[in-house]
C-alpha positions as CSV (number, residue, x, y, z in Angstrom):
1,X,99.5,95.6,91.8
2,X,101.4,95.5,95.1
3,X,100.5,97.7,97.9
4,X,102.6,98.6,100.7
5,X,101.3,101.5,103.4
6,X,100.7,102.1,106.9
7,X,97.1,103.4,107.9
8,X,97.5,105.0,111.1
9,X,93.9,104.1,113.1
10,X,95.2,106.1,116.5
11,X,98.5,107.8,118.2
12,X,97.6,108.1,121.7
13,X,99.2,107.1,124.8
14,X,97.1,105.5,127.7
15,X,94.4,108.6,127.7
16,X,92.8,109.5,124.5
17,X,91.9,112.6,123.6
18,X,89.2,114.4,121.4
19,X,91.9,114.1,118.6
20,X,93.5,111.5,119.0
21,X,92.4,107.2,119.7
22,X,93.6,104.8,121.6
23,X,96.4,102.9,119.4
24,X,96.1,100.9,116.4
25,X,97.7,100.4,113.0
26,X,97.7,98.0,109.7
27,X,100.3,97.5,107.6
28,X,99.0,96.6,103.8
29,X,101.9,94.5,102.4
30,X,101.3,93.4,98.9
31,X,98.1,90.7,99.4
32,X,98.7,90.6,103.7
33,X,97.5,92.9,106.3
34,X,99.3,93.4,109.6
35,X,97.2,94.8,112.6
36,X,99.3,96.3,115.5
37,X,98.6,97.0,118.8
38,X,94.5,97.7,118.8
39,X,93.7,99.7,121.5
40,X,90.1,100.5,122.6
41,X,88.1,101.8,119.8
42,X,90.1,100.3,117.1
43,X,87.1,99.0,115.2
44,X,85.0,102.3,114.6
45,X,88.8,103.6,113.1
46,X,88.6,100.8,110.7
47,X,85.5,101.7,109.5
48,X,86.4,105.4,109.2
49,X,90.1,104.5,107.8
50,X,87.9,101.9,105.2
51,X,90.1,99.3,106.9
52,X,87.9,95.7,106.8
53,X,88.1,92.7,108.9
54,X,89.1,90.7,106.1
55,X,92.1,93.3,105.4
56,X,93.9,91.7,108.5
57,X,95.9,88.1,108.0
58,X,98.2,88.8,111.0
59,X,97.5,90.6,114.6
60,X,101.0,91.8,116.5
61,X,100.6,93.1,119.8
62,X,103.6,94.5,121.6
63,X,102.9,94.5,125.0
64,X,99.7,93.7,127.4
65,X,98.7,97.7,128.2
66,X,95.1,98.7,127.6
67,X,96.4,101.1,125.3
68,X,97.8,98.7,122.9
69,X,95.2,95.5,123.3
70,X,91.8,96.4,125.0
71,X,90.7,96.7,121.6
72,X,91.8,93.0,121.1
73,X,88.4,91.4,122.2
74,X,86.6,93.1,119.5
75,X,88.5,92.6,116.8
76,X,88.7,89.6,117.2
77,X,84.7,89.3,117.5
78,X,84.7,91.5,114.1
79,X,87.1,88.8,112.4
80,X,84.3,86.1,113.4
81,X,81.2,87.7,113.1
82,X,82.4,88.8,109.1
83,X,83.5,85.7,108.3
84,X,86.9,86.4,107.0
85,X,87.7,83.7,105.0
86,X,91.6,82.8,105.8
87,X,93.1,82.0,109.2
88,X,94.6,85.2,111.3
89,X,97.7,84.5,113.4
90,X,98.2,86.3,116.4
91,X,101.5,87.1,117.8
92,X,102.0,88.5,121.4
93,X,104.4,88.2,124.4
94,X,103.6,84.7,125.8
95,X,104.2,85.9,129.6
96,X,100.5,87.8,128.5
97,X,99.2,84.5,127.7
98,X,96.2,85.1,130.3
99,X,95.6,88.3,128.9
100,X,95.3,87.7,125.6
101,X,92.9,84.5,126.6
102,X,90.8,86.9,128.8
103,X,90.2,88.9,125.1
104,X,90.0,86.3,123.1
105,X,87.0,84.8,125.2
106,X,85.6,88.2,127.2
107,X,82.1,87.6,125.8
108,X,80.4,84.8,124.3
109,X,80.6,85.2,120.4
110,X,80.2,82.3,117.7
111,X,83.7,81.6,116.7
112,X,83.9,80.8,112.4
113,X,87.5,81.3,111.5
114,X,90.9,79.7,112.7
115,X,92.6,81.9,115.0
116,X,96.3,80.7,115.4
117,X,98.0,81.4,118.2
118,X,101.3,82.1,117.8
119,X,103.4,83.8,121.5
120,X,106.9,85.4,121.2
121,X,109.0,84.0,123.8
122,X,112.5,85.5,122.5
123,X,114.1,87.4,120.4
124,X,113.6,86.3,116.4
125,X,112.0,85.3,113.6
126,X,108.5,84.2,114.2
127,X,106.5,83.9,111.0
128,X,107.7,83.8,107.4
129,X,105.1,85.5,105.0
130,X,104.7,85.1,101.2
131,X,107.5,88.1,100.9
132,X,108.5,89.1,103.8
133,X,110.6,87.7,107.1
134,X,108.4,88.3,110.5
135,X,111.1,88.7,113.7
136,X,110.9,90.4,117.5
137,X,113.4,91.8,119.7
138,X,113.0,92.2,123.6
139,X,112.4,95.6,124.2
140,X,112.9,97.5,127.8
141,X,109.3,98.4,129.7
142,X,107.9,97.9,133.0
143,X,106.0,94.8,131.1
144,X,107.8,92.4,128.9
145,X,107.2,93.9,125.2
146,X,108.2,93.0,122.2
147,X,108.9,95.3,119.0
148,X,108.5,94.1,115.2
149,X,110.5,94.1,112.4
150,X,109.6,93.0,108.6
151,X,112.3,91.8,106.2
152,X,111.8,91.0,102.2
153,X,114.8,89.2,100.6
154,X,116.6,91.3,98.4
155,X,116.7,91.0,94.9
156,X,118.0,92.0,92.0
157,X,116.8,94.8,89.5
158,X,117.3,94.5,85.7
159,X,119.3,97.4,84.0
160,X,118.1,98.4,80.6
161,X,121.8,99.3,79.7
162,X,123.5,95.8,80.4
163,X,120.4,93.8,78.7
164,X,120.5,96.0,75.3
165,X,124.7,95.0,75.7
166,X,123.6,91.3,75.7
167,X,120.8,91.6,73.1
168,X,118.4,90.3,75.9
169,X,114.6,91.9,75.2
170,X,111.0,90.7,75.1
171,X,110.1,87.6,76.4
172,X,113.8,86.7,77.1
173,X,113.7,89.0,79.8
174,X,111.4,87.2,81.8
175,X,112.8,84.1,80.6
176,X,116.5,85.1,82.1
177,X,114.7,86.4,85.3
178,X,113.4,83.5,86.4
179,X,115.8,80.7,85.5
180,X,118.8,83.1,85.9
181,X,120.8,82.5,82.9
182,X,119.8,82.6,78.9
183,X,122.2,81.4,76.4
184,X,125.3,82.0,78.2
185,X,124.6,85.1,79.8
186,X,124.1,85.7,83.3
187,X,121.3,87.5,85.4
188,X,124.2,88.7,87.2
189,X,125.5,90.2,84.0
190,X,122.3,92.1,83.0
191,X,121.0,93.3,86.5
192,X,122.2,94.8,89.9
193,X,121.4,94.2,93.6
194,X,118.0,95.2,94.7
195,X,117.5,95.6,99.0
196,X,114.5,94.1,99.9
197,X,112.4,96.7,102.2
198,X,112.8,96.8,105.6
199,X,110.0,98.2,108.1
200,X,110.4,97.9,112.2
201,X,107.6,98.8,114.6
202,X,108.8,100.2,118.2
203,X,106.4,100.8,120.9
204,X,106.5,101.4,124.5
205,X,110.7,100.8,125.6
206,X,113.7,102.9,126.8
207,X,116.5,103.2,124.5
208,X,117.9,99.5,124.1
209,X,120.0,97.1,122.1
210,X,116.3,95.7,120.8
211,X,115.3,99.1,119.4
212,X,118.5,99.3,117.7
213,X,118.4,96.1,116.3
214,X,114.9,96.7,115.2
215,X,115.5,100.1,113.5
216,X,119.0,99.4,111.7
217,X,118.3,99.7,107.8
218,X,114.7,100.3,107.9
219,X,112.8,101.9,104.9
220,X,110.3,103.0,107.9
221,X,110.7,103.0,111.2
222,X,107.2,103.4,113.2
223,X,108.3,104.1,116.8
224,X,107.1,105.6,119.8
225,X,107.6,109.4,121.2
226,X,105.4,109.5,124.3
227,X,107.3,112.3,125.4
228,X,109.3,115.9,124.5
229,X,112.6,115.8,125.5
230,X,112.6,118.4,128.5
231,X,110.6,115.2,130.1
232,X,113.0,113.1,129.3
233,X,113.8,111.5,132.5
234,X,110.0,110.8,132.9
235,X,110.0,109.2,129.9
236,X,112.8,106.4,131.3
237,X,111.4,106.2,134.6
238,X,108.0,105.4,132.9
239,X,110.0,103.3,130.2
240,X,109.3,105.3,127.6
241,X,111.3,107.5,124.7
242,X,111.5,111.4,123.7
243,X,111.5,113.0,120.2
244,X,114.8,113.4,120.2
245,X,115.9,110.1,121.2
246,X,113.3,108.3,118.4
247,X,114.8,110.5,116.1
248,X,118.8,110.0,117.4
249,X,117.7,105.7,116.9
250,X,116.5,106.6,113.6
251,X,119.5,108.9,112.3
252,X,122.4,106.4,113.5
253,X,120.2,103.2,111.8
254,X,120.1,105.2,108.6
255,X,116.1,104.9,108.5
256,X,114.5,106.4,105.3
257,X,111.5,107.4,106.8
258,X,110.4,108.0,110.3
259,X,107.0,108.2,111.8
260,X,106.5,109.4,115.4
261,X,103.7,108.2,117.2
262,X,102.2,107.2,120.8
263,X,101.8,110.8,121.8
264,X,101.3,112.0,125.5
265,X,97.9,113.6,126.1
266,X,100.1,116.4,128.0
267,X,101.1,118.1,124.8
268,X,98.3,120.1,122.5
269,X,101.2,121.2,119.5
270,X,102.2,118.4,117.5
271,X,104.6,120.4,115.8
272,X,107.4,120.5,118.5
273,X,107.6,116.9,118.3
274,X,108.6,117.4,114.7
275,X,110.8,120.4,115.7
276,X,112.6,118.5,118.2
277,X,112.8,115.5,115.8
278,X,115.1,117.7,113.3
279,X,117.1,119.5,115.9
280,X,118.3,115.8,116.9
281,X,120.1,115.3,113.6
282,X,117.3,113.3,111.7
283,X,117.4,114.2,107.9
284,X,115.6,111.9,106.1
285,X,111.4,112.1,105.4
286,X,109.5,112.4,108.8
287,X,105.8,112.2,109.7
288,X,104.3,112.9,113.0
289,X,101.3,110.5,112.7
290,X,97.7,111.9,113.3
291,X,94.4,109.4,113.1
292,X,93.0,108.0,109.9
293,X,96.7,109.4,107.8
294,X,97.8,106.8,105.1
295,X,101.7,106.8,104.9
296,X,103.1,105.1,101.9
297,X,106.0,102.8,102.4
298,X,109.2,104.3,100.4
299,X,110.0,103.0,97.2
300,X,112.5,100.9,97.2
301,X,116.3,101.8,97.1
């Protein structure tokens, strides 16, 4: 059985608090795991979110701020020292090329499993999974970052209506599925586009064409609101976004679902990032993340 959620393994920004770690999140998608952004403490999370090191296929960092990849050096150790038996890829900005070595190598460790190095240079796709499309777009901080998006193909979904029309049940079902016709009928006849799901993570930028890009369509849209929005021209001088602009990218991309995160240290009430969130125009399901919170991926449409 397929499983598709976000564990949510810290929501702070640059200072962590007593509540809240440094950053670091996995997305489980079907068989694959996708580790983004570990920031300091990332493993200990893991082991209290009962996140392993052989959970994690992929490793996506946005950008080269402690926040987001000091935690890189031992996870990567972790990956090695368990033996996870499968390569890991690692995608990253390649202008942090010397960051991401000084991580890779900051202690001596016995290295056992192929870490493939894989730096984003521009804008596009940059891995194709087993069911799902892997792309970046340029986003706007004082440091080059990146954001993520995640694409399946869409499909198609049979409809019980239009295959009892056709006589098509049992077996033949499968059979009509998979080589797309059966004795004259089509699987266009009997079934109906299916989206694939779309999920975008957004971390440290200003509003941009990149976030928009990233967050058009999305299922869930995992994105950044460091700041409220009576700081809001902090936020861009520090090349950050406010609750209410998040939410504003999620409501005009038509996003299903959207979870705030990266959360100053400045603010103690969580709930006015929600508050603010909703008074921006956003309707659809919203979660403000907290620590160790399992979000499950909307079924899809």
């Amino acid at each position: 059985m397929s499983v598709r959620e976000f564990v949510v393994l810290g929501t702070a920004s640059q200072v962590p608090t007593r509540h809240r770690n440094h950053n670091g999140y996995l997305l489980r998608w079907d068989g694959e795991g996708i580790l983004f952004d570990p920031g300091e403490g990332t493993q200990r999370q893991m082991l209290r979110a009962g996140v392993a090191a052989h959970d994690i296929n992929r490793i996506c960092i946005t950008h080269f701020h402690g926040d987001h990849s000091l935690g890189l050096a031992g996870v990567i150790q972790r990956i090695n020292l368990d033996q996870v038996p499968h390569p890991v890829a690692a995608h990253y900005p390649a202008s942090g090329q010397k960051f991401f070595d000084r991580l890779r190598y900051a202690t001596a460790y016995r290295e056992t499993v192929p870490l493939l190095e894989e730096p984003v240079r521009e804008d596009g796709p940059v891995a194709q999974g087993a069911s799902y499309l892997l792309e970046t777009r340029l986003l706007s901080h004082p440091v080059e970052s990146f954001g993520y998006r995640i694409t399946e193909p869409d499909g198609r979904r049979m409809v019980p209506e239009l295959l009892a029309r056709h006589g098509i049940k049992g077996p033949d079902v499968g059979r009509i599925q998979r080589d797309g016709h059966l004795g004259g009928v089509t699987l266009e006849q009997v079934s109906e586009p299916r989206p694939g799901q779309r999920f975008a993570f957004v971390m440290d930028t200003r509003l941009c064409t990149g976030v928009d890009e990233l967050a058009e369509g999305c299922d869930m849209l995992v994105i950044e609101s460091t700041f409220l929005d009576e700081d809001e021209r902090l936020a861009t001088d520090h090349g950050h976004l406010t609750a209410g602009q998040a939410a504003r990218v999620a409501r005009d991309a038509g996003v299903r679902h959207l979870v705030l995160t990266h959360f100053s240290q400045r603010y103690t009430d969580p709930a006015e990032f929600e508050r603010q969130a909703r008074a921006a125009g956003f309707e659809g399901e919203l979660t403000v993340a907290a620590d160790l919170m399992r979000v499950p991926l909307p079924k899809r449409g």
